[in-house]
Steps between C-alpha positions, in 0.01 A plus 500: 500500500550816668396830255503887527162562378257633730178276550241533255113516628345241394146491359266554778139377511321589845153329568344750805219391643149714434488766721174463725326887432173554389609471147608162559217373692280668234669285265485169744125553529447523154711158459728666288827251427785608761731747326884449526705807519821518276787670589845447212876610511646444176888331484659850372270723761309675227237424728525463892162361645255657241134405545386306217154398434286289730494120414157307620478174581281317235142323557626151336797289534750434208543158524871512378536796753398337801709355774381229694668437865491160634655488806424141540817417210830608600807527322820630618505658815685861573776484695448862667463833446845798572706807410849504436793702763608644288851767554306784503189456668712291790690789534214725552378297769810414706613859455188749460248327763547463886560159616147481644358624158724234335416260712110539446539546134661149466242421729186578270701355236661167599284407803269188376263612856558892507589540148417432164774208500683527213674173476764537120707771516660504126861635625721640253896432470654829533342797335180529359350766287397584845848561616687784687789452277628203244677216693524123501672263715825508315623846366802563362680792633453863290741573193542124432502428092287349316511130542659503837257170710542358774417092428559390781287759750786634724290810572155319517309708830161530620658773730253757355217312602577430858413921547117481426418243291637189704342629858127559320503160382529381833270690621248346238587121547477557913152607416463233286694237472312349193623828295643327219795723304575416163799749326597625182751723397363756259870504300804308612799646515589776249855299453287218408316668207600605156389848584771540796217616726226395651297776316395280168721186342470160498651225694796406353568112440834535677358596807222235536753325770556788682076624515469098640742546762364903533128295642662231689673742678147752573319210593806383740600828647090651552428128706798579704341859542184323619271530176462164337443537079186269439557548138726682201459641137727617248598853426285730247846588362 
């Protein structure tokens, strides 16, 4: 579900490494337990990375506190590691970086040789909360009144991905082609919603038809556009 509210900080817990000066290799020589250096944000930025006291690692294991990696038993395996395109930062690289600095950021990022080969891309369904503006696939026209749909998706358009979005996704599956996209749409339609917009609501039980035929038609129109959908999930809201 798409929201106003700005993003919180979360609670932030660095682990730096000892710094090797003298004091540390006093401390190394004197087999002193490594230290581990805290650094916390708190939620409502009362705090913004204060130093808190040094932890220390202790002499003895807690049994009940000790993790024990077998890497001879495997369970399930990880699929792969991405980002997400989303509006925003697409735009900032189709728009704000040269084509050769495009080109070698999707590069370091995509490239399974050159790269870091990021190989899921989690692609949402019209805007984010990391959006330019609020849009979906299937708008209504401004001024219409509340309850005004549209069931059977006359106005249903990627159009406002084939600027950026559509061409950087491209870009990513040429370098490579095992990129696997799975999409979900962060609110459907505002029509679709009890709110009337896609800013909060839920998803009213008249329109579950229309959201079905709303990702039959994404899936349909971004494989024409040459980006296959490995996989879908529901809306937030």
């Amino acid at each position: 579900m798409l929201t106003r509210f700005p993003l919180a900080a979360g609670l932030l817990l660095l682990l730096l490494p000892v710094l090797y000066d003298t004091r540390a290799q006093r401390k190394a020589a004197s087999n002193e337990a490594p230290r581990i250096y805290v650094v916390e944000s708190s939620e409502e930025l009362h705090e913004t990375l204060q130093e808190k006291p040094a932890l220390t690692f202790g002499a003895t294991r807690t049994p009940n506190l000790t993790i024990t990696v077998n890497d001879a038993v495997r369970y399930q395996q990880i699929d792969g590691f991405g980002a997400s395109l989303t509006d925003s930062s697409a735009w900032l690289l189709w728009n704000k970086l040269t084509e050769a600095q495009r080109k070698e950021a999707l590069q370091m990022l995509f490239s399974p040789t050159k790269g870091i080969g990021l190989s899921i891309l989690r692609q949402p369904m019209g805007a984010s909360d990391f959006a330019l503006t609020e849009y979906s696939y299937d708008d209504l026209p401004p001024g219409q009144p509340f309850g005004a749909s549209d069931p059977d998706l006359k106005r249903f358009s990627i159009e406002h991905d084939r600027a950026y979005i559509l061409p950087l996704l491209r870009e990513a599956l040429a370098l490579n082609p095992n990129l696997k996209v799975f999409a979900s749409p962060w609110s459907s339609p505002g029509w679709m919603k009890t709110s009337g917009s896609m800013i909060q609501g839920a998803l009213l039980p008249s329109a579950y038809p229309a959201f079905a035929k709303y990702f039959v038609q994404f899936v349909q129109q971004y494989e024409a556009a040459g980006v296959p959908i490995f996989a879908i999930i529901l809306a937030w809201g």
